[in-house]
C-alpha positions as CSV (number, residue, x, y, z in Angstrom):
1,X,-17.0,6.6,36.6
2,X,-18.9,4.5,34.3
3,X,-18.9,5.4,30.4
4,X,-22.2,6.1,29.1
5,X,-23.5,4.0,26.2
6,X,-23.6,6.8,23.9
7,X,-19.5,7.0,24.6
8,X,-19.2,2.7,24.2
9,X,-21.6,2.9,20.8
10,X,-19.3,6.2,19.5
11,X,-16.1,4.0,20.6
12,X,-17.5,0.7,18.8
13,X,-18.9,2.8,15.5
14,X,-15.2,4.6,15.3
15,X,-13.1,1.3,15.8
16,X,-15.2,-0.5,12.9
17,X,-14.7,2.8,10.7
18,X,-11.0,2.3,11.4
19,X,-10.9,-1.1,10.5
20,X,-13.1,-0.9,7.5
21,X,-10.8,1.8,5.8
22,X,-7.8,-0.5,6.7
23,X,-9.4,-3.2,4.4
24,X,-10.2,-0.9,1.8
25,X,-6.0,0.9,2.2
26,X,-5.1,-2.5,2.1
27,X,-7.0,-3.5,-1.1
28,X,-6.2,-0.7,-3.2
29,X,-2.2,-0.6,-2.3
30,X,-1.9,-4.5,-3.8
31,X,-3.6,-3.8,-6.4
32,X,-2.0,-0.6,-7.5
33,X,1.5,-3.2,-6.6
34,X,0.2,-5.8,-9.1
35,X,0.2,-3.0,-11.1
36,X,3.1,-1.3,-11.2
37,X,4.7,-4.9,-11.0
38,X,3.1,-5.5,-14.4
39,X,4.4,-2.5,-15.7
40,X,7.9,-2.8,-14.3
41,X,8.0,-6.1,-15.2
42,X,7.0,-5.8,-18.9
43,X,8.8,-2.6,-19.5
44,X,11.3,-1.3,-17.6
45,X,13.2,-4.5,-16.7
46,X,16.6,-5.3,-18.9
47,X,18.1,-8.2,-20.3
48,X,18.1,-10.9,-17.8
49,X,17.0,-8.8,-14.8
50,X,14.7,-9.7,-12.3
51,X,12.1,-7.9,-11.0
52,X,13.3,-6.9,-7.9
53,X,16.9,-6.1,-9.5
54,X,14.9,-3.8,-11.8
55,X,13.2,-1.9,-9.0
56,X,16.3,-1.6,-7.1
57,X,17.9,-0.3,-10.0
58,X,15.3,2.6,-11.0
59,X,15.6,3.5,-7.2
60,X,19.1,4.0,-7.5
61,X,18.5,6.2,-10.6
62,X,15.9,8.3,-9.2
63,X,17.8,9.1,-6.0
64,X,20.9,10.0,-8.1
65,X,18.3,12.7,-9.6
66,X,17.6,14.0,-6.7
């Protein structure tokens, strides 16, 4: 049975929404990671630490919260 074109327009207007709010999840995740980058990296990081070390580090600490 054939789709109707109402169905094929709903299909093609729902597959655009999808793909625009994937852009805009996208967009707003890197920047809130440039972010909190800055911040770790400005702040939180100790003597001779790398970035990376230093968010490894508070991970370890907030699970041992837990």
């Amino acid at each position: 049975m054939a789709k109707s074109k109402l169905v094929e327009a709903n299909e093609k207007i729902a597959e655009k929404v999808v793909d625009t709010y994937k852009k805009i999840e996208d967009t707003v995740v890197g920047g809130y990671t440039k972010i909190e980058d800055a911040f770790v990296d400005r702040y939180l990081t100790k003597d001779g630490e790398t970035l990376e070390e230093a968010k490894a580090r508070l991970k370890r600490e907030h699970d041992t919260l837990e």
